[in-house]
Short mmCIF file of the C-alpha atoms (twelve columns), coordinates in Angstrom:
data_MODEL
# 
_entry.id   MODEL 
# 
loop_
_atom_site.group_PDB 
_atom_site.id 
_atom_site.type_symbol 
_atom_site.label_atom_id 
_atom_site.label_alt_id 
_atom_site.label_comp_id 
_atom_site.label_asym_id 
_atom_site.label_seq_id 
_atom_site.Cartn_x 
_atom_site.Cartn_y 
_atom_site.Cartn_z 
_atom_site.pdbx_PDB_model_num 
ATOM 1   C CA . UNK A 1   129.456 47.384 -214.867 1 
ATOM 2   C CA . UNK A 2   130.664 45.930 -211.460 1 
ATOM 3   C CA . UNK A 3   128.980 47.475 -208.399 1 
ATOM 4   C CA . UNK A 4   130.625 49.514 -206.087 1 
ATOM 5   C CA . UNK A 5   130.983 47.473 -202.703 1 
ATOM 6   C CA . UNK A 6   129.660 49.421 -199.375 1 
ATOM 7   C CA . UNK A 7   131.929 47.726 -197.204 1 
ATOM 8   C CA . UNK A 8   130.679 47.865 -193.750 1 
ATOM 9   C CA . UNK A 9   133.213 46.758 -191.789 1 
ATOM 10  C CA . UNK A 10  135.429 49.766 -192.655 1 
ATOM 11  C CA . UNK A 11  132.284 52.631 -191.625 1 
ATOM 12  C CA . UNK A 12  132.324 50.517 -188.331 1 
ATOM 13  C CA . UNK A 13  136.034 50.767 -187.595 1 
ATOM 14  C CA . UNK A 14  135.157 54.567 -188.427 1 
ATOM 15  C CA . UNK A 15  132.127 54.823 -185.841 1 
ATOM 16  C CA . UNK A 16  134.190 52.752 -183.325 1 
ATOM 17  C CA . UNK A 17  136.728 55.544 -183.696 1 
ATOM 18  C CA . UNK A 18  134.785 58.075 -183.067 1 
ATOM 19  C CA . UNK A 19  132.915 56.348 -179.999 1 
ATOM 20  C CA . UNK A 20  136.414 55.985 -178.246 1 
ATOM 21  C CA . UNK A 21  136.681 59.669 -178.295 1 
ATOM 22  C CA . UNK A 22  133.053 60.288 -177.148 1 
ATOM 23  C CA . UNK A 23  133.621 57.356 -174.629 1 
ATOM 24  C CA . UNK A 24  136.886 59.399 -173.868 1 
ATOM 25  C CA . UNK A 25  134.951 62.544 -172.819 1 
ATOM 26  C CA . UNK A 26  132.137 60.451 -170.921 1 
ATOM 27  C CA . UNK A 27  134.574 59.349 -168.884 1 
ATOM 28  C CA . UNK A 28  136.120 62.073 -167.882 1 
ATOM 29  C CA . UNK A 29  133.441 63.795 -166.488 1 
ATOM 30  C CA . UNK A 30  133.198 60.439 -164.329 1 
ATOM 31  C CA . UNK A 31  130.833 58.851 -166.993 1 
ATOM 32  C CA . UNK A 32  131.121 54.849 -168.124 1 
ATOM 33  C CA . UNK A 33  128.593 54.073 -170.187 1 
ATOM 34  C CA . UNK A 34  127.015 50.664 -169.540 1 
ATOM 35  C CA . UNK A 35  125.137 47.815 -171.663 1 
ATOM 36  C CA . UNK A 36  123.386 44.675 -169.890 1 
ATOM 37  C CA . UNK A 37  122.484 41.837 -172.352 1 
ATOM 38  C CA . UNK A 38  119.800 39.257 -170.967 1 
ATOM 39  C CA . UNK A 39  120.254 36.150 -172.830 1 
ATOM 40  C CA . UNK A 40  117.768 33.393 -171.936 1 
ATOM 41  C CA . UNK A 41  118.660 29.884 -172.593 1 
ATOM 42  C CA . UNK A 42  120.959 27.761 -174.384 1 
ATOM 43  C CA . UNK A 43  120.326 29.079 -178.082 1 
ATOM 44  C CA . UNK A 44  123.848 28.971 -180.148 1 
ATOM 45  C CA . UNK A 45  123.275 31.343 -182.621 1 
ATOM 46  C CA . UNK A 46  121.980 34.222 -180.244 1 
ATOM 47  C CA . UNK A 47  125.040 33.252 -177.923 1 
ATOM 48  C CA . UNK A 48  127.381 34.233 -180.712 1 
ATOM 49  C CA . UNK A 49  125.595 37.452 -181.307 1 
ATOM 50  C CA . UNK A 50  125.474 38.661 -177.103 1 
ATOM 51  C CA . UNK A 51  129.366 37.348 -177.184 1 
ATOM 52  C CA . UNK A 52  130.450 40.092 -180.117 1 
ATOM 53  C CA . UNK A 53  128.082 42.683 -178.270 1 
ATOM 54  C CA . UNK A 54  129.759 42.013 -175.203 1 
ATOM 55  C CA . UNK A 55  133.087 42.183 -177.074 1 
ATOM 56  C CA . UNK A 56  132.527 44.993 -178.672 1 
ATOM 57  C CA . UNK A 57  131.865 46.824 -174.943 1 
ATOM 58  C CA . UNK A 58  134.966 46.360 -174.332 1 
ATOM 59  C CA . UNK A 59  136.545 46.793 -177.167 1 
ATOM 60  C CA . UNK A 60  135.412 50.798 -176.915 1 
ATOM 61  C CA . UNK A 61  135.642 50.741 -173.170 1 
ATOM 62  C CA . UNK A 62  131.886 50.290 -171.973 1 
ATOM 63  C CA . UNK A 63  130.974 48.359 -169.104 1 
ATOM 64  C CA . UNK A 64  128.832 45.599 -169.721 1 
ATOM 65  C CA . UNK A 65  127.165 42.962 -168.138 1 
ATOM 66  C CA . UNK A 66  125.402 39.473 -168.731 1 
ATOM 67  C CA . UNK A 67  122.983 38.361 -167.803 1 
ATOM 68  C CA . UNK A 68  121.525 34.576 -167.915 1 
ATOM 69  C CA . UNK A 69  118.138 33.567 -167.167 1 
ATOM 70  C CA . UNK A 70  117.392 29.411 -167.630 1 
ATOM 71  C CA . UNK A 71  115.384 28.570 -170.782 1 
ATOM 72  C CA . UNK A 72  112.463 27.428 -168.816 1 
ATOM 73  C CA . UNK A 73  112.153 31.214 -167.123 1 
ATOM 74  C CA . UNK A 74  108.512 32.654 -167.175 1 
ATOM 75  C CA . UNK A 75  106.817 35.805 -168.178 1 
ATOM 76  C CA . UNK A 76  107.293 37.225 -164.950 1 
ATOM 77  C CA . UNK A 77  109.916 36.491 -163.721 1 
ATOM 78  C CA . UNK A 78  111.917 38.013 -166.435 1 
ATOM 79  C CA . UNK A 79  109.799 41.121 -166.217 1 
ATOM 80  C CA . UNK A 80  111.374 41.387 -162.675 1 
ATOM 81  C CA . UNK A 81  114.626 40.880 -164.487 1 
ATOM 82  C CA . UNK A 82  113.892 43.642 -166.684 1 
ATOM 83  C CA . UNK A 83  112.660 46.098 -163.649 1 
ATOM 84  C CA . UNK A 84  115.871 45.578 -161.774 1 
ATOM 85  C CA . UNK A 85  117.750 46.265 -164.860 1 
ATOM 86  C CA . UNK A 86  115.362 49.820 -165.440 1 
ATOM 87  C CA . UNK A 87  116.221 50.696 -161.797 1 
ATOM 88  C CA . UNK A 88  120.010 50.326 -161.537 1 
ATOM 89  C CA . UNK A 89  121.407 53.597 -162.730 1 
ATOM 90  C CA . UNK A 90  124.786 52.187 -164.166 1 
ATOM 91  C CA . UNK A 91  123.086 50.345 -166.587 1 
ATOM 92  C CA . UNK A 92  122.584 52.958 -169.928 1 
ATOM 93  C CA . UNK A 93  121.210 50.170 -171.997 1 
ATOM 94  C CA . UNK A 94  119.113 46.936 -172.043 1 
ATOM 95  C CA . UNK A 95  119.381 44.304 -174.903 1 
ATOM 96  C CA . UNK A 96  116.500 41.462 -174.238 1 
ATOM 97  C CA . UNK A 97  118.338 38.892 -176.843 1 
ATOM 98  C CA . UNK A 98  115.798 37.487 -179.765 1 
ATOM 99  C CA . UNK A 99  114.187 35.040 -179.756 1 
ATOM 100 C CA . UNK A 100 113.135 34.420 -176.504 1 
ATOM 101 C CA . UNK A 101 111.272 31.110 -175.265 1 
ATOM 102 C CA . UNK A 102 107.345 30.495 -176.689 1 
ATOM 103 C CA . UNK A 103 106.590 30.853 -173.265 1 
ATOM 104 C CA . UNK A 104 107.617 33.867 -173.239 1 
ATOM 105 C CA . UNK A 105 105.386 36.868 -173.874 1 
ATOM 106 C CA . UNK A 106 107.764 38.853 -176.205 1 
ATOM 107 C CA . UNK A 107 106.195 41.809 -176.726 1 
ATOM 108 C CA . UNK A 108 105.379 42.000 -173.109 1 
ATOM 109 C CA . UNK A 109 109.002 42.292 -172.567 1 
ATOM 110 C CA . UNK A 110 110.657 44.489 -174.862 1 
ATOM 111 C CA . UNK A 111 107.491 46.863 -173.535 1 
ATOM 112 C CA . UNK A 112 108.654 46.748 -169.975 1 
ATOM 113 C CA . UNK A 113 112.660 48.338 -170.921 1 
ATOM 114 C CA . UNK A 114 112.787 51.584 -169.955 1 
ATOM 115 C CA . UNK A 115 112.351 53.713 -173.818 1 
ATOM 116 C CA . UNK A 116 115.532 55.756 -172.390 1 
ATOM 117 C CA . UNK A 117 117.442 52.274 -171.741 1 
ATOM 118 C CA . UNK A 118 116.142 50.939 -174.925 1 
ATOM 119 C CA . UNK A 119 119.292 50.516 -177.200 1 
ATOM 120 C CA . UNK A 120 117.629 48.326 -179.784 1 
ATOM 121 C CA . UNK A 121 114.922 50.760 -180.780 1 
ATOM 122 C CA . UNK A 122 112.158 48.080 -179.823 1 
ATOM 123 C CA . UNK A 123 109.482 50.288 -177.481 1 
ATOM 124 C CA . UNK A 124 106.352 51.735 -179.120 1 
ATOM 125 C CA . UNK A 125 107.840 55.256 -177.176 1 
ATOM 126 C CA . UNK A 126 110.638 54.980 -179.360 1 
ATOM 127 C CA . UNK A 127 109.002 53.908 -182.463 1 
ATOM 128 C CA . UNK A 128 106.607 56.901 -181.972 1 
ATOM 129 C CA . UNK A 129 109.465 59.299 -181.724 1 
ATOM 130 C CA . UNK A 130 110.704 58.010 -184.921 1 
ATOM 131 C CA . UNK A 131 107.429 58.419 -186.547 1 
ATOM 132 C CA . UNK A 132 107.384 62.148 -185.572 1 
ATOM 133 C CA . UNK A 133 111.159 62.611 -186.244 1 
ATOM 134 C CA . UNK A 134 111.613 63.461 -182.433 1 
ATOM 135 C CA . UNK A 135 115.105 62.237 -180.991 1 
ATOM 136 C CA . UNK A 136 115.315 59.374 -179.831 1 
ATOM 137 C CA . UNK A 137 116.639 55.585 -179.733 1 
ATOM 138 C CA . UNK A 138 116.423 53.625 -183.535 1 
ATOM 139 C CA . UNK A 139 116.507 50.524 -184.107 1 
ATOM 140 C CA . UNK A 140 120.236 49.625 -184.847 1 
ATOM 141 C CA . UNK A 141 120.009 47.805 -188.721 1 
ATOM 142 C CA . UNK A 142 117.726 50.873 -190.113 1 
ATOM 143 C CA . UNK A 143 120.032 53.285 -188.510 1 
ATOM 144 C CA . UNK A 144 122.986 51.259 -189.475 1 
ATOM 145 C CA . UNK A 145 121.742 51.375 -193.116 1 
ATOM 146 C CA . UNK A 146 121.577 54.932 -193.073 1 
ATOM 147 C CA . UNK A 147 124.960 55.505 -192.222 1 
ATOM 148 C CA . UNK A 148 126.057 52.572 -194.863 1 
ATOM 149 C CA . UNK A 149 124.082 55.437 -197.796 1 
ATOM 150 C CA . UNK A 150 125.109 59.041 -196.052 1 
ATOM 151 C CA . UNK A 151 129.020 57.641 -195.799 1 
ATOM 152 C CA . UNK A 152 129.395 56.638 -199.389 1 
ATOM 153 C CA . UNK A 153 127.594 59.818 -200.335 1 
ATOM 154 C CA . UNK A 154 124.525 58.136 -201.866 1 
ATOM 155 C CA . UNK A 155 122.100 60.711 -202.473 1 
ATOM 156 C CA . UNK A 156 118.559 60.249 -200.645 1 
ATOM 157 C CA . UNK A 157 117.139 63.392 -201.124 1 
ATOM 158 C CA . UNK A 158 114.444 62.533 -203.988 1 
ATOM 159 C CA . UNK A 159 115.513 59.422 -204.557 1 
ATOM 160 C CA . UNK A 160 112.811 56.612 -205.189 1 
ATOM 161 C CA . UNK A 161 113.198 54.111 -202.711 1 
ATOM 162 C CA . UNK A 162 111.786 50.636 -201.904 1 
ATOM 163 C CA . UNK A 163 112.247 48.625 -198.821 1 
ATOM 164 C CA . UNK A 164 111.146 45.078 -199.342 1 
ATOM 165 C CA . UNK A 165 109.721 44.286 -195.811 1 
ATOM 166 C CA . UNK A 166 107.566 45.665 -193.432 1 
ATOM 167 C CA . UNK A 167 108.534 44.177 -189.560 1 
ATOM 168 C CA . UNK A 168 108.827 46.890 -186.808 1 
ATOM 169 C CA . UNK A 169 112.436 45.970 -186.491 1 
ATOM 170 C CA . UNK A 170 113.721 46.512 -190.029 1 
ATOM 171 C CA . UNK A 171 111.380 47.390 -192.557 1 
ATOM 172 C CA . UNK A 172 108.874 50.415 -190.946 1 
ATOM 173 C CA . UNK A 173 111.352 52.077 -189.384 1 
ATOM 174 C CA . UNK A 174 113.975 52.096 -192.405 1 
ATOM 175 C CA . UNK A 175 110.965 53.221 -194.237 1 
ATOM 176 C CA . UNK A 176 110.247 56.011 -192.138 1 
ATOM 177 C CA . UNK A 177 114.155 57.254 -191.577 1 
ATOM 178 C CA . UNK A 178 114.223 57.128 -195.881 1 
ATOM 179 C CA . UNK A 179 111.217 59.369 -195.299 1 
ATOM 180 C CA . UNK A 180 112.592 61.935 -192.767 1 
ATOM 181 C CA . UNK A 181 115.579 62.202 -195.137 1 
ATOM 182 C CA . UNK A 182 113.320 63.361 -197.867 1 
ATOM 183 C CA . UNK A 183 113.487 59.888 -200.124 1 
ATOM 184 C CA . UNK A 184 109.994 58.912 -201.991 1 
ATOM 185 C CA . UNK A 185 109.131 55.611 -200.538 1 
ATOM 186 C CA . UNK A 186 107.023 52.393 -201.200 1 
ATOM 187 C CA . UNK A 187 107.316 49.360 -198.996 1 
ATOM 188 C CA . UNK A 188 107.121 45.851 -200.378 1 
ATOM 189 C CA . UNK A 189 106.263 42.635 -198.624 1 
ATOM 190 C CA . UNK A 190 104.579 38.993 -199.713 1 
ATOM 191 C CA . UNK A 191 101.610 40.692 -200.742 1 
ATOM 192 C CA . UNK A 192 102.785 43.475 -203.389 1 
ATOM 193 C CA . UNK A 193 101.573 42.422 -207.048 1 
ATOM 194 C CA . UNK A 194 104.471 42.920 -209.716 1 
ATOM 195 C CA . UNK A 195 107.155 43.317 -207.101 1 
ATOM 196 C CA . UNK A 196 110.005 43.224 -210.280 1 
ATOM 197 C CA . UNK A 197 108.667 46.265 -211.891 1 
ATOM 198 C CA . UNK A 198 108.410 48.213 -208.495 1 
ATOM 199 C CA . UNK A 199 112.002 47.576 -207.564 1 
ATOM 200 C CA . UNK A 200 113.175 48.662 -211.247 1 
ATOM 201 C CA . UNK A 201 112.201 52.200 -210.685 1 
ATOM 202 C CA . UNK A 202 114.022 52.560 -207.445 1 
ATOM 203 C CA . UNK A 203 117.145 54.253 -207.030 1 
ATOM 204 C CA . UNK A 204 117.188 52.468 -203.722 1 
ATOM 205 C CA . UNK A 205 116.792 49.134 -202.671 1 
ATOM 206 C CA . UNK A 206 116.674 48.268 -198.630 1 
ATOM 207 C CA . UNK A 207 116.041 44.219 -198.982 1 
ATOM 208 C CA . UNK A 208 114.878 42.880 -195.756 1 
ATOM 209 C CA . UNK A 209 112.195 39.501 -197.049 1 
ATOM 210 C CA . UNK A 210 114.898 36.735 -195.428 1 
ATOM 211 C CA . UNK A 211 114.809 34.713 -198.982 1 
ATOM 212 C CA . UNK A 212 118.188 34.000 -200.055 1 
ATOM 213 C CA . UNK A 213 118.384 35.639 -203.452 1 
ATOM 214 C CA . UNK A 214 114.809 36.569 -203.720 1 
ATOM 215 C CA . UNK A 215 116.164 40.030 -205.824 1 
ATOM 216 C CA . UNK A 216 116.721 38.757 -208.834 1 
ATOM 217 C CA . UNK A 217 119.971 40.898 -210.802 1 
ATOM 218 C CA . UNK A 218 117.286 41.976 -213.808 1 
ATOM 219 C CA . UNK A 219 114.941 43.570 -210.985 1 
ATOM 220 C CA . UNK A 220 117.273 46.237 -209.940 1 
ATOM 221 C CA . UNK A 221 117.394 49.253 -212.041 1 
ATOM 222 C CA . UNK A 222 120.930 49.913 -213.518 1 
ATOM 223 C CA . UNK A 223 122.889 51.807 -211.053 1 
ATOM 224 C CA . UNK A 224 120.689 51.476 -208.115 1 
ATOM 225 C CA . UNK A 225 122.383 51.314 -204.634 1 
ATOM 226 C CA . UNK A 226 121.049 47.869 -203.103 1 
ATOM 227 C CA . UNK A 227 121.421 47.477 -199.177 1 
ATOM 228 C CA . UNK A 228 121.227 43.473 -198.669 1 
ATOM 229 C CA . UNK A 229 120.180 43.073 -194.945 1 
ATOM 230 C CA . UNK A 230 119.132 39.216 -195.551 1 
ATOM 231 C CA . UNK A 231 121.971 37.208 -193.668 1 
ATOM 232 C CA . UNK A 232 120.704 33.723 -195.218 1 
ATOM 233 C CA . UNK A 233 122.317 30.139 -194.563 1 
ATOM 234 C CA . UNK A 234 122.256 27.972 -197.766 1 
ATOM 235 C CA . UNK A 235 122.863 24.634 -197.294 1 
ATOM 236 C CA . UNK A 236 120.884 22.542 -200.583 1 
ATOM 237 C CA . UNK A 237 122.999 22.306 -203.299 1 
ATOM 238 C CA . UNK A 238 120.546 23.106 -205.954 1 
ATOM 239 C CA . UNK A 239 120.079 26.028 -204.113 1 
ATOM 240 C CA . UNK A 240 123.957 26.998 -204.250 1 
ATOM 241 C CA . UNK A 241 124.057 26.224 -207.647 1 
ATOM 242 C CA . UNK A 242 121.393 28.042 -208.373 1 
ATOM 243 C CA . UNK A 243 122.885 31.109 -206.333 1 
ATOM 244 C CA . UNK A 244 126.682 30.979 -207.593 1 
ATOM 245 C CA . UNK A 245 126.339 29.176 -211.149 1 
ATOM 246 C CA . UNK A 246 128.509 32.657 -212.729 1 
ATOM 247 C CA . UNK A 247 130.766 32.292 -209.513 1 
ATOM 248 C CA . UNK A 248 132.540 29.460 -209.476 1 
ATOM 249 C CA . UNK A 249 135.076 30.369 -206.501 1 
ATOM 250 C CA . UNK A 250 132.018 30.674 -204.244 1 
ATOM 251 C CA . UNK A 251 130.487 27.502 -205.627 1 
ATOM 252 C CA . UNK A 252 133.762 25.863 -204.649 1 
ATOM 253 C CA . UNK A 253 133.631 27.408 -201.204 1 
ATOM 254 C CA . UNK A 254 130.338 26.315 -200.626 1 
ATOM 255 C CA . UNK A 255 131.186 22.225 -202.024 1 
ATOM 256 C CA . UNK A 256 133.696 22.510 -199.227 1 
ATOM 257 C CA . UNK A 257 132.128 23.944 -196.594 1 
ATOM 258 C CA . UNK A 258 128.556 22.532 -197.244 1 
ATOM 259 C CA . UNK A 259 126.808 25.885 -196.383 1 
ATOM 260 C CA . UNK A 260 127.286 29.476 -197.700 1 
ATOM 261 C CA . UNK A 261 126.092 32.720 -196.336 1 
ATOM 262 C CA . UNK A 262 123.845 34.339 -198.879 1 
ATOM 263 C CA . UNK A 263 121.848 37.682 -198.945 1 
ATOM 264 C CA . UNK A 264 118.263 38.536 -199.557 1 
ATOM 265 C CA . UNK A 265 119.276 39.798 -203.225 1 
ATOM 266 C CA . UNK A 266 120.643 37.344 -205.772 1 
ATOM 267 C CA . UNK A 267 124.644 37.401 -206.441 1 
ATOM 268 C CA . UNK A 268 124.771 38.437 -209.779 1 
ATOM 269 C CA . UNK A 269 123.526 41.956 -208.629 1 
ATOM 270 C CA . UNK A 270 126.922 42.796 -208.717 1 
ATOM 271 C CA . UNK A 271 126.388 43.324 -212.137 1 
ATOM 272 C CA . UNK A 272 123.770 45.198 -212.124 1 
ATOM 273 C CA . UNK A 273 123.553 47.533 -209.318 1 
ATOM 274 C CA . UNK A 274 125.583 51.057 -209.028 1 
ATOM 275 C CA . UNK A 275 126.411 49.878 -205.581 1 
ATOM 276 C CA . UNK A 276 126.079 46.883 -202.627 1 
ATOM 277 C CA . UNK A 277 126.712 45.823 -199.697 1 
ATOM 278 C CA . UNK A 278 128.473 42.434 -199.360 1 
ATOM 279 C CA . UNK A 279 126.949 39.355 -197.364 1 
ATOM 280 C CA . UNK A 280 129.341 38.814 -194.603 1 
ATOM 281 C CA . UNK A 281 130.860 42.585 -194.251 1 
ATOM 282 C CA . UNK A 282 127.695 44.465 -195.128 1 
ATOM 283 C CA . UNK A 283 125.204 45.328 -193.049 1 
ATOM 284 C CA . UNK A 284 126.040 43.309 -190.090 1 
ATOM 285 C CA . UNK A 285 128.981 45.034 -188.427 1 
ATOM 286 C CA . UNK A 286 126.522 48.291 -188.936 1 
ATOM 287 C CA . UNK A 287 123.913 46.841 -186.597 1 
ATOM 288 C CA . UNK A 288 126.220 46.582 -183.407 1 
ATOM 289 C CA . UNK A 289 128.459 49.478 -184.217 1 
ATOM 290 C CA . UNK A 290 124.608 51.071 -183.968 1 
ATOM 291 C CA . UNK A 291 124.046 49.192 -180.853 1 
ATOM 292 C CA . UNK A 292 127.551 50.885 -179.224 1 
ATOM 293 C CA . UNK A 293 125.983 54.134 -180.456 1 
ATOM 294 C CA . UNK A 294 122.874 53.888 -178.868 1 
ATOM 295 C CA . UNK A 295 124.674 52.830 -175.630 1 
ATOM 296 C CA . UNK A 296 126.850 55.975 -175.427 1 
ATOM 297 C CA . UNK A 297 124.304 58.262 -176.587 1 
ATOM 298 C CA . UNK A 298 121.725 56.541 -174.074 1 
ATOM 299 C CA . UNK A 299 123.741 56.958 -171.360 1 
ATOM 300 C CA . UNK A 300 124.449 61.118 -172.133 1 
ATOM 301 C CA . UNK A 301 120.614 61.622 -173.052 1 
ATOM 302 C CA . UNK A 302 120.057 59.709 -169.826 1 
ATOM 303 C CA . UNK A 303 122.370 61.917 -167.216 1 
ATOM 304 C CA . UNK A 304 121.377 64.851 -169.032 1 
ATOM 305 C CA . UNK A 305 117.526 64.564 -167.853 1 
ATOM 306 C CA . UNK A 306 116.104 65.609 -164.730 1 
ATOM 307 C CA . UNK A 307 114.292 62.235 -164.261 1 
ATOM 308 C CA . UNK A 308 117.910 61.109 -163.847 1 
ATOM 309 C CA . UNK A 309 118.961 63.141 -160.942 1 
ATOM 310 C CA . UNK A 310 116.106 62.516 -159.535 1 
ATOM 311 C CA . UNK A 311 116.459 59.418 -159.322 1 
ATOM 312 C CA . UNK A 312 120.324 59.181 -158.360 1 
ATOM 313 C CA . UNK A 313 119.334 61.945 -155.722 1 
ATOM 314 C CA . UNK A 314 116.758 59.031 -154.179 1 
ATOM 315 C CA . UNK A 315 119.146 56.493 -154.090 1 
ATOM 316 C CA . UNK A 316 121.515 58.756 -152.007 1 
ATOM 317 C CA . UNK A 317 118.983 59.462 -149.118 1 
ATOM 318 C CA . UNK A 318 118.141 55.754 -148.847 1 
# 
């Protein structure tokens, strides 16, 4: 048996379609939905990732902005950052790009965005939402795996599932939107004694530990539908061979490139599982199509309060 592949690069060309026509109506009831990024320093990697969420802005039409304090910036003054950001009424959503510098008081700063400008689903007001299934802002890979399961018409309703990591960005919160959509679910970490035999009576697999290939193919019940979220950069060659010793076109790929992206679950799931997401084209394109969601929905939620036009009546008498 060869897994089905939950390609999700195709559900976000579907979302993205559907945002252009919600974008569409936003705008013409004088609306532009709009997403500022702070992105502090010089780091490549989160570079990349504020470059295809700025892309991706305008790609559906949203405005967005950038904005870049120096690596050496202190608590402070990026709260200010943040406050400006909370004030200005074109901005719908703020993304604080991870990691920030160890001088930095992280959890300071995600606390200080707005919950109604918080597009990443960070703030303990959204996070309590969630845990009393009240609307509200999610954090974009949980959400993004739910779409990844209710658009291939994987059934959650009693299933057994297991998500294999507990950190407030991916692992509690998938747990708990698995939960509102009437799954039976256990949450595994680093601590769980005879984690193979737990994941062999799941239906469903979430895999969020950041080990490349840490899901062996034998610990996944035949069948089971397996969302990878591990995006893992293998660069030892024992490792690869370890990885892709029953692929040898991926083993070649990685001799010539040196480095291979690999998921949190082993390869040779493929055989194994009913269906998986790949590792590029899984659940990465989810999270920012997410991201875009939140953003547009952000910004209706937002002009729909009375906290907003009370505000944007203030700014017109000064």
């Amino acid at each position: 048996m060869t897994a089905r592949i939950l390609d999700g690069t195709k559900i976000r060309d579907q979302i993205f379609a559907e945002l252009r026509d919600e974008v569409r109506l936003l705008s013409s009831a004088g609306v532009r939905p709009g997403l500022a990024a702070v992105l502090v320093g010089e780091n490549s990697a989160s570079q990349l990732y504020v470059k295809s969420k700025i892309a991706a802005c305008e790609e559906l039409g949203l405005a967005s902005a950038l904005i870049k304090p120096p690596a050496n910036v202190s608590t402070l003054d990026l709260l200010a950052v943040v406050e400006d950001l909370n004030r200005d009424n074109d901005v719908d959503g703020i993304l604080v790009q991870l990691p920030l510098p160890p001088q930095v008081d992280t959890k300071r700063i995600l606390e200080a965005v707005d919950p109604s400008k918080d597009v990443d689903g960070f703030h303990p007001v959204n996070l309590g939402r969630l845990v009393s299934g009240r609307p509200g802002l999610v954090a974009c890979t949980p959400a993004g795996c739910m779409e990844i399961l209710r658009r291939n018409d994987v059934k959650i309703e009693g299933a057994n599932a297991v998500v294999l990591g507990r950190s407030d960005i991916v692992g509690k919160p998938m747990a708990l939107l698995l939960m509102h959509a009437n799954a039976t679910v256990t949450i595994c970490h680093s601590k769980t004694r005879d984690l193979p035999n737990v994941l062999r009576r799941a239906d469903i697999i979430v895999a969020a530990i950041g080990k490349a290939g840490y899901v062996e193919a034998d610990w996944i019940k035949p069948g089971a539908a397996v969302i990878d979220v591990g995006t893992n950069r293998v660069t030892d060659p024992e490792e690869a061979a370890r990885l892709f010793r029953n692929f040898p076109d991926r083993l070649e790929k990685f001799h010539a490139k040196r480095s291979a992206l690999v998921g949190d679950v082993h390869p040779a799931a493929i055989n194994t599982a009913g269906a998986l997401t790949p590792v590029p084209g899984g659940v990465g394109p989810m999270t920012i199509s997410m991201l875009m969601s939140n953003t547009v929905k952000a910004a209706r939620l937002r002009r729909a309060s009375p906290k907003f036009s009370a505000t944007q009546s203030t700014a017109t008498a000064r």
